[in-house]
MIGU-218628 format. One line per field, with one value per residue (C-alpha): x, y, z. Coordinates in pm, 1 decimal, padded with zeros to 6 digits. Layout:
N
east [X ...]
north [Y ...]
up [Z ...]
END
This chain:
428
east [00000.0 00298.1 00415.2 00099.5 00026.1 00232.3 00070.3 -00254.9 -00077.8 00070.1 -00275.6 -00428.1 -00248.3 -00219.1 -00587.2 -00606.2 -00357.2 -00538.6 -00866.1 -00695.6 -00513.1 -00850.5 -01018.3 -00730.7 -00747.5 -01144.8 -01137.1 -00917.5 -01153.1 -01413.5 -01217.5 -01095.8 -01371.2 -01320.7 -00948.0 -00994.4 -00824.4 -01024.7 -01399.1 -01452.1 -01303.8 -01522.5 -01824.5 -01726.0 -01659.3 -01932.4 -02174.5 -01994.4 -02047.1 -02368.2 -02169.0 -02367.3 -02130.4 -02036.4 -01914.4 -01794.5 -01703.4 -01954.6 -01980.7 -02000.1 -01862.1 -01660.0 -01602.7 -01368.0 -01477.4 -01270.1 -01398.5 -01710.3 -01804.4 -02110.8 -02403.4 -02204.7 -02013.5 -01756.1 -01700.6 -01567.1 -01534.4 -01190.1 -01070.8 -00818.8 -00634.6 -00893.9 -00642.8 -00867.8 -01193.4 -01504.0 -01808.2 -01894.6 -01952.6 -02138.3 -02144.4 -02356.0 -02466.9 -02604.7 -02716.0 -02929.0 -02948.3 -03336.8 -03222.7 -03101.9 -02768.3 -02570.9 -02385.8 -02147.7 -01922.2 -01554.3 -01536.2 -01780.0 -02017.1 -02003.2 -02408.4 -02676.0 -02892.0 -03170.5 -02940.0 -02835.6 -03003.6 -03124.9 -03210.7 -03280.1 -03284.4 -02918.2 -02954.8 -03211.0 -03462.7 -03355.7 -03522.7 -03393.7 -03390.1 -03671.0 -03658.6 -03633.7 -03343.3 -03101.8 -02940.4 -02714.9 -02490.6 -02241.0 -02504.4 -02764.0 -02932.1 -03076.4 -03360.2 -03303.3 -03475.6 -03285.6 -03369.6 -02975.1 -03052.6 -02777.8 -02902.9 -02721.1 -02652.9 -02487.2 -02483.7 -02684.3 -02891.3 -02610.7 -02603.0 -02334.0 -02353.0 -02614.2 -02867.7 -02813.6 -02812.6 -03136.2 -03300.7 -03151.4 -03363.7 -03744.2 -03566.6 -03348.6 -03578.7 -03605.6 -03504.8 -03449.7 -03167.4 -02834.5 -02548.3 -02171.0 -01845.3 -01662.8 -01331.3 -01187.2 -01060.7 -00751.2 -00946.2 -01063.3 -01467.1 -01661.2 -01753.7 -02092.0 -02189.8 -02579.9 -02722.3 -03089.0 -03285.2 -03473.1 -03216.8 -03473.7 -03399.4 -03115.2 -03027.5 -03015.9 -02849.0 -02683.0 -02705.2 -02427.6 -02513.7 -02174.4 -02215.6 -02006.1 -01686.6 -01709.4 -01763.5 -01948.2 -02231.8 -02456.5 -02785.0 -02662.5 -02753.6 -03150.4 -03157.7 -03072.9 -03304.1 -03564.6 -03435.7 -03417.5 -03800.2 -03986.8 -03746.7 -03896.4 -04239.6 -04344.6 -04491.6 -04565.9 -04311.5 -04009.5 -04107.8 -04043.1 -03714.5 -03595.1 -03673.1 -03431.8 -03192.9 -02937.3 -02842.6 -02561.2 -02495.4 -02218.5 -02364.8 -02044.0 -01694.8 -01487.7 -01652.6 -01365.7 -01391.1 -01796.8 -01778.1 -01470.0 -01626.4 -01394.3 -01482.2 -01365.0 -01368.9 -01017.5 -00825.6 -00505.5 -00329.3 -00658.1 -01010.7 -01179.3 -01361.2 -00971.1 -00890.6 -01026.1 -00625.1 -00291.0 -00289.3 -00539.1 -00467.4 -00804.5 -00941.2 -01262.5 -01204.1 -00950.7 -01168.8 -01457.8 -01203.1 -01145.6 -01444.0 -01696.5 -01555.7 -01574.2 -01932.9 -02054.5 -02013.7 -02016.7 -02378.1 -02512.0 -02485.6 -02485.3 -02286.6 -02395.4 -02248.4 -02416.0 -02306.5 -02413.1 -02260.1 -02079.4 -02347.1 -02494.5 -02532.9 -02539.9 -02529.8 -02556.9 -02957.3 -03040.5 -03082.0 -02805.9 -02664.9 -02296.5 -02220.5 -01957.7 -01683.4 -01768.7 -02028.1 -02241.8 -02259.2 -02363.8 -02607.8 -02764.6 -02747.6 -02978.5 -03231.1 -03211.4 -03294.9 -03535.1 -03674.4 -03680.0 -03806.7 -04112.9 -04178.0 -04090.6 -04379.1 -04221.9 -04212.7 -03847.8 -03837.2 -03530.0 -03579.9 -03439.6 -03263.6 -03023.5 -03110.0 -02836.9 -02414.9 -02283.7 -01927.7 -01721.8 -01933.3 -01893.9 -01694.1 -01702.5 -01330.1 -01093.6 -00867.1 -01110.5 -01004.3 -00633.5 -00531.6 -00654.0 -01049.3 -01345.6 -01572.6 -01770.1 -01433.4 -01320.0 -01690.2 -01672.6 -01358.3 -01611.1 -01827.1 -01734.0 -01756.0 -02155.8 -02166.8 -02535.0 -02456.7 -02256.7 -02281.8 -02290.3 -02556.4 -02562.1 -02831.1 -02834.7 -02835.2 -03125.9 -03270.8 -03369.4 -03483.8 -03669.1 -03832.5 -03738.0 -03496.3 -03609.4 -03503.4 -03846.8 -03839.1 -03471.0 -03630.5 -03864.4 -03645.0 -03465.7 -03790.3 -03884.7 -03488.3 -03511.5 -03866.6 -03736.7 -03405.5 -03711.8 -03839.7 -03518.6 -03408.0 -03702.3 -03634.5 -03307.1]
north [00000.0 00239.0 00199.8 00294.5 00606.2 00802.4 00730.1 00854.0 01174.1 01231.2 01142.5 01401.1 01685.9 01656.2 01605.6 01956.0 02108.4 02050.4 02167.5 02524.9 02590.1 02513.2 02731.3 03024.7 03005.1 02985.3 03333.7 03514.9 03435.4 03560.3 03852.2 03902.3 03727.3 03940.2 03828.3 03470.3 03358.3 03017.9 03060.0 02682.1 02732.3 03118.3 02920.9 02679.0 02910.8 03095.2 02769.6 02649.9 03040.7 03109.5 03424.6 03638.8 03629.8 04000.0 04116.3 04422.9 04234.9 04460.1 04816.4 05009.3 04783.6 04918.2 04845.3 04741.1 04430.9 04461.8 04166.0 03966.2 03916.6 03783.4 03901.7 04222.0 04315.9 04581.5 04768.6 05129.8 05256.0 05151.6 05568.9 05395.6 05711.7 05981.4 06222.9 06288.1 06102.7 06079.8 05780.0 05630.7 05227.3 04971.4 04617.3 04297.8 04067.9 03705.1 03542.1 03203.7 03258.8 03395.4 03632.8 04008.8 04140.5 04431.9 04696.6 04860.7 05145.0 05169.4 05515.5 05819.1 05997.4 05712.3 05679.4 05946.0 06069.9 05855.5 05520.0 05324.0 05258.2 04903.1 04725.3 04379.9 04389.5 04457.4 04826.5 04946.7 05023.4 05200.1 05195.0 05361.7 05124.2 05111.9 05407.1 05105.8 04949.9 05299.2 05206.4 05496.6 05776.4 05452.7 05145.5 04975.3 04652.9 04437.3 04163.6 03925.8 03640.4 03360.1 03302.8 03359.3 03643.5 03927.6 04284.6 04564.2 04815.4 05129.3 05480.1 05593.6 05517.5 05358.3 05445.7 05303.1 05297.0 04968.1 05206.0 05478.0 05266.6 05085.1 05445.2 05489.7 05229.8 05438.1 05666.5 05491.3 05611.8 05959.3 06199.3 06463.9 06268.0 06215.0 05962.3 05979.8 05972.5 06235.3 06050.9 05739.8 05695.1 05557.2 05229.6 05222.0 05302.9 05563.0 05887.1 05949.4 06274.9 06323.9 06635.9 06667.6 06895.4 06976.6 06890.5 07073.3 07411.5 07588.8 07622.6 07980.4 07869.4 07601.0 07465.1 07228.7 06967.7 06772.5 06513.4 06262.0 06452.4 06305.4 05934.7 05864.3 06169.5 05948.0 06141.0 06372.1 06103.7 06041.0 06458.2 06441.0 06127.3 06364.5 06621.0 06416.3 06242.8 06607.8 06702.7 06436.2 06426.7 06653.7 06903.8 07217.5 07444.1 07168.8 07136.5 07506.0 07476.5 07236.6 07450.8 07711.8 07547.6 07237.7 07096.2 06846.3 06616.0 06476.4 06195.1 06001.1 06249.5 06030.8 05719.1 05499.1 05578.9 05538.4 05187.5 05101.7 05219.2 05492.6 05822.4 06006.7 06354.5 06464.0 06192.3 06261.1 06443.9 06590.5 06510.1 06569.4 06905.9 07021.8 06991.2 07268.6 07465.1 07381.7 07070.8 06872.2 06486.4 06349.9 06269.7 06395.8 06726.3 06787.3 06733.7 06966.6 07233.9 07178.2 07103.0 07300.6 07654.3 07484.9 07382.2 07677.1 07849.6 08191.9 08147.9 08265.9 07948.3 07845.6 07535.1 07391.9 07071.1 06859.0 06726.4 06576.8 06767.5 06589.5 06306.2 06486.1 06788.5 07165.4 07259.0 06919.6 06846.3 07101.5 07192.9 07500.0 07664.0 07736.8 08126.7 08293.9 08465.9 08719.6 08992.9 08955.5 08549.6 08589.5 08825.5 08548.8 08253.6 08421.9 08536.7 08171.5 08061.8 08244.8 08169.2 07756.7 07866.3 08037.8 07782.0 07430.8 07184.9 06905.3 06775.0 06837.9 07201.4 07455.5 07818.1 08128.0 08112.4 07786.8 07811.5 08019.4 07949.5 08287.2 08289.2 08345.9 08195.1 07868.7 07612.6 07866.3 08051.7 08064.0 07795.1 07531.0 07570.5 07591.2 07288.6 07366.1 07529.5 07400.5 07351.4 07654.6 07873.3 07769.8 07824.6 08183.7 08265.9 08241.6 08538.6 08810.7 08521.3 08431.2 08307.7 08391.8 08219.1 07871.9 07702.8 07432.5 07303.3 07066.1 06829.0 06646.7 06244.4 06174.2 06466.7 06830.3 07027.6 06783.6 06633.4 06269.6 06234.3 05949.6 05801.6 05962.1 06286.7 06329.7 06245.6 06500.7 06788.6 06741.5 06824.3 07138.2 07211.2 07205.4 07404.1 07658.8 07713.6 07728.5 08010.8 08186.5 08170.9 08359.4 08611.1 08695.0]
up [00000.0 00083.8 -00267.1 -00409.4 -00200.2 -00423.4 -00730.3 -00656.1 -00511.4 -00795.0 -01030.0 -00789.3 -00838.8 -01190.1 -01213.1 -01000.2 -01215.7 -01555.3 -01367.1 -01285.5 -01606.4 -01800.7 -01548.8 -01612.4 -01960.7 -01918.3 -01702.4 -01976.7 -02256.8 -02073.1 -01980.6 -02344.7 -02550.7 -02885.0 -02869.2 -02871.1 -03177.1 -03198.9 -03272.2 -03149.8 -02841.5 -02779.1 -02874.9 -02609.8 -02337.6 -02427.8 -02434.6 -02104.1 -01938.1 -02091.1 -02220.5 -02518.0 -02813.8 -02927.5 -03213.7 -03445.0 -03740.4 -03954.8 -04102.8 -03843.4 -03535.7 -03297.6 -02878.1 -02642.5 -02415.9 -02131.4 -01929.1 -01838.3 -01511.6 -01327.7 -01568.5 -01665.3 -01997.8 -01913.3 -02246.8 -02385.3 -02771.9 -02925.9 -03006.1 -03260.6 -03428.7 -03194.0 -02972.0 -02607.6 -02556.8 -02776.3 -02759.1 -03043.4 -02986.6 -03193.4 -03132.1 -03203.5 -02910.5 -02986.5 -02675.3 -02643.5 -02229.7 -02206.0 -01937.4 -01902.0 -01902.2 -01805.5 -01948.3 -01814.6 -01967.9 -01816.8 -01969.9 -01860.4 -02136.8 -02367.4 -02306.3 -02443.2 -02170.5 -02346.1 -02259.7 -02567.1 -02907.4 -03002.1 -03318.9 -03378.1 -03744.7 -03837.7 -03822.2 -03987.9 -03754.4 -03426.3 -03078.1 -02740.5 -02460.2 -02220.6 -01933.0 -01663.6 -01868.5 -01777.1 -01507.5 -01500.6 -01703.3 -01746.6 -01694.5 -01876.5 -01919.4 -02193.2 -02174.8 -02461.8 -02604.4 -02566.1 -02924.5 -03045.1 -03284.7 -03303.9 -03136.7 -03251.9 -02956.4 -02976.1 -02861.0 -03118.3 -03428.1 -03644.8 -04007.5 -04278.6 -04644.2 -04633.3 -04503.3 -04760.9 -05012.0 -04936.6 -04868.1 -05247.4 -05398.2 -05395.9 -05581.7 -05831.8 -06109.1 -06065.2 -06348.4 -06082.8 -05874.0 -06026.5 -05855.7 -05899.1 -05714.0 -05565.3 -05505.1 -05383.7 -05084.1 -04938.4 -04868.3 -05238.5 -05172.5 -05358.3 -05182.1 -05326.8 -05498.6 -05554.6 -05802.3 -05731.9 -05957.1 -06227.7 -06543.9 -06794.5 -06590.8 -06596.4 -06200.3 -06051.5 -05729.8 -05626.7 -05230.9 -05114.4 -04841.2 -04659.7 -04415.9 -04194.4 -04171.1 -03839.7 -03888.7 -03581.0 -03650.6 -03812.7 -03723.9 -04057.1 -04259.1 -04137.0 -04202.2 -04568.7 -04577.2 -04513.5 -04725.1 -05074.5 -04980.6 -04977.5 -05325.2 -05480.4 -05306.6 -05641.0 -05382.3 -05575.3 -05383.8 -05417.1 -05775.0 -05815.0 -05563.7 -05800.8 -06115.1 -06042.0 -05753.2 -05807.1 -05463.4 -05399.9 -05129.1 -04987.6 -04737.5 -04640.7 -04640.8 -04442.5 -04625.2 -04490.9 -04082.7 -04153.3 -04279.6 -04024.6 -03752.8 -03654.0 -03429.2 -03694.4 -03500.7 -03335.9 -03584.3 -03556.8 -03749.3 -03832.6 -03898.2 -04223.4 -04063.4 -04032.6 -04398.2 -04558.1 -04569.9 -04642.9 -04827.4 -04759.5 -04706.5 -04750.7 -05071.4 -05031.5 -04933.1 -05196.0 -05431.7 -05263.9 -05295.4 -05640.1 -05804.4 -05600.7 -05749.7 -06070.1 -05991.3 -05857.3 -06192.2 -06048.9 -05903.7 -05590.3 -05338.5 -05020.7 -04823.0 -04521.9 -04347.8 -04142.3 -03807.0 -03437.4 -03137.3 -02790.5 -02677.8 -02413.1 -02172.4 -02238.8 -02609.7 -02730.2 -02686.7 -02894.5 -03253.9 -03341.1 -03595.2 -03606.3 -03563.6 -03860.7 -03735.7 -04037.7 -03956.6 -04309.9 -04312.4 -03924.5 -04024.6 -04305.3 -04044.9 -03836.7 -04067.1 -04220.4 -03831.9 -03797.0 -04108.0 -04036.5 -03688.8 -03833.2 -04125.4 -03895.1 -03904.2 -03761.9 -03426.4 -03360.2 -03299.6 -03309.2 -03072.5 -03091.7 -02746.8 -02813.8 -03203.3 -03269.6 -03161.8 -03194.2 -03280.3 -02959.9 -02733.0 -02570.4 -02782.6 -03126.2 -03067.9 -03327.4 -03054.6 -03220.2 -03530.8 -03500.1 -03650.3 -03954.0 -04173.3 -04105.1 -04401.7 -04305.5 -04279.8 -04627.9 -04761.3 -04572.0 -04803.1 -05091.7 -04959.3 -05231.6 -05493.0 -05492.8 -05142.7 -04973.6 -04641.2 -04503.8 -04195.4 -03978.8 -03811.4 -03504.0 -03454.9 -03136.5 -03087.9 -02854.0 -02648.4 -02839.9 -02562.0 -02418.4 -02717.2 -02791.0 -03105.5 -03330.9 -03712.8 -03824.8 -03641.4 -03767.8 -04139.8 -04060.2 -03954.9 -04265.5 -04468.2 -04242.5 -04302.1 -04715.1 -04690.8 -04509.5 -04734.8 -05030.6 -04862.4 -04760.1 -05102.4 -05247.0 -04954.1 -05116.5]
END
């Protein structure tokens, strides 16, 4: 029996050894499940854990998983090339566990004040989570199904080029809408250019929409959604818009950090809303610089670009309009304001007390601009050349003052936004 005893000893603790280095390596894919490099062995832990899978291997995708722990995903936005701190996350979540689970930033103001945006189609159609599912400025929860089909969560209503290009199809037979390409980028893709007019008519002014120079603004996009619906809609006072005015629009600038799932704003060196002087690096705004003179034609026109302010707080749950530096474009923005404030139908509504940015207050200083023009500076330099006004207007992600921002209400402010440049331009 003495000779034995040692054998089993031994059978023991190598028994109790395999257990714990499973159980290690267990723990660290749990901690690190996106960095698992064998899918059979993350469906295992996850089977074995009851773990949701997640995953940002889409357009769009983009998070840090920092662990899993209990019923809780800690998670934060991967800021890839961003300098400082910005929020945009997207990520997919497959569970077959019918049970809720937790989410909890590791990084603050990564979350709307609304929570987080769901979709259980693959991004189409956006919901905020339920009031009782916001847990907190960095926590919130998620019932699922159990059922094993992927839910899209992300801090806001997620738009790549699948969703513009499905919008595209009710209007791929329209004489009034032509497509093209602006440039290619450094990836290869297309930046799209759209003309949308009346080609019978020779234009009278010309109205230039950008969008997406930060990637991660993706509200922009449901806005000029909005915008090319009630130009085609053959409403009597967008047929005459379109008689004497060509508009273009530029839905995707930084095409590449859309579909990749970048931030996009504060890229170092700079972002594409910094590349309007010197020479520029980006493809797309190159060629803005270049061909829009040419397209302009010496008409009177007017640029505005399109973007989504800091998720939350003080000026950023509000519709505004960026104030110019220069006296006479200021002086336009604000009748234009006014104008949209008297003409808006829709039930996203913009006031005179937060409508309005002037320059110099808050975050509108010439220090914001220092490493390099803004699309509405460049535009400005254009003022004794057939410029009638350019700026930039913010549109928030989830709150305007008070009023809950939704797909269709962002649609809808895009129409009340092309009405009331109709009427402005038969003020002038």
């Amino acid at each position: 029996m003495k000779s034995t005893y040692p054998f089993y000893l031994v059978l023991i603790v190598m028994v109790l050894a395999v257990f714990v280095s499973q159980n290690l390596l267990a723990q660290e894919e749990l901690k690190n499940p996106l960095k698992v490099r064998s899918t059979n062995k993350l469906n295992l832990a996850n089977r074995t854990a009851q773990i949701p899978v997640i995953a940002i291997d889409f357009p769009g995708g983009n998070v840090v998983v920092e662990k899993i722990l209990g019923d809780t995903i800690f998670f934060k936005p991967d800021l890839r090339d961003t300098k400082g701190e910005w929020f945009y996350w997207c990520f997919t979540v497959k569970n077959t566990s019918n049970k809720k689970w937790f989410f909890k930033a590791t990084k603050p103001n990564v979350l709307t004040n609304m929570g987080a945006a769901y979709s259980t189609d693959g991004g189409y159609e956006w919901n905020w989570i339920d009031k009782e599912n916001h847990l907190g400025p960095e926590l919130f929860s998620f019932d699922f199904s159990g059922s094993g089909a992927p839910v899209m969560l992300s801090m806001g209503m997620a738009y790549t080029q699948k969703n513009f290009d499905r919008f595209m199809l009710k209007h791929k037979n329209s004489k009034y809408i032509r497509k093209s390409v602006l440039s290619k980028t450094r990836a290869g893709r297309g930046v799209e250019k759209l003309l949308i007019s009346n080609f019978d008519h020779q234009p009278k002014v010309r109205i230039l929409f950008t969008a997406r120079a930060h990637a991660g603004e993706m509200m922009s996009n449901y806005i000029i959604e909005g915008m090319i619906d009630a130009m085609l809609s053959k409403n009597p006072t967008m047929v005459k818009l379109l008689e004497h005015v060509e508009i273009m629009v530029i839905p995707f600038l930084d095409k590449d950090g859309v579909e990749q799932g970048d931030q996009g704003k504060n890229r170092t060196p700079r972002d594409h809303n910094r590349d309007y002087s010197g020479e520029s690096i980006y493809t797309s705004t190159k060629a803005i610089r270049e061909d829009i003179p040419k397209w302009i034609e010496g008409l009177p026109w007017i640029g505005i670009d399109l973007h989504n302010p800091w998720i939350k707080g003080e000026n950023n749950e509000w519709v505004y309009f960026v104030g110019n530096e220069e006296e006479r474009i200021a002086a336009a923005q604000e009748k234009f304001v006014n104008t949209l404030i008297r003409s808006q139908k829709g039930p996203l509504t913009i006031n005179s007390k937060t409508g309005f940015l002037a320059y110099g207050t808050a975050w509108n200083k010439g220090s914001n601009y220092e490493q390099g023009y803004s699309f509405s500076k460049w535009a400005s330099g254009f003022l004794d050349e057939g410029l009638i006004m350019t700026t930039t207007l913010e549109f928030p992600f989830g709150i305007n003052n008070g009023q809950l921002v939704t797909q269709e209400k962002a649609r809808l402010f895009g129409k009340d936004l092309i009405f009331a440049l109709s009427e402005y331009i038969e003020s002038q």
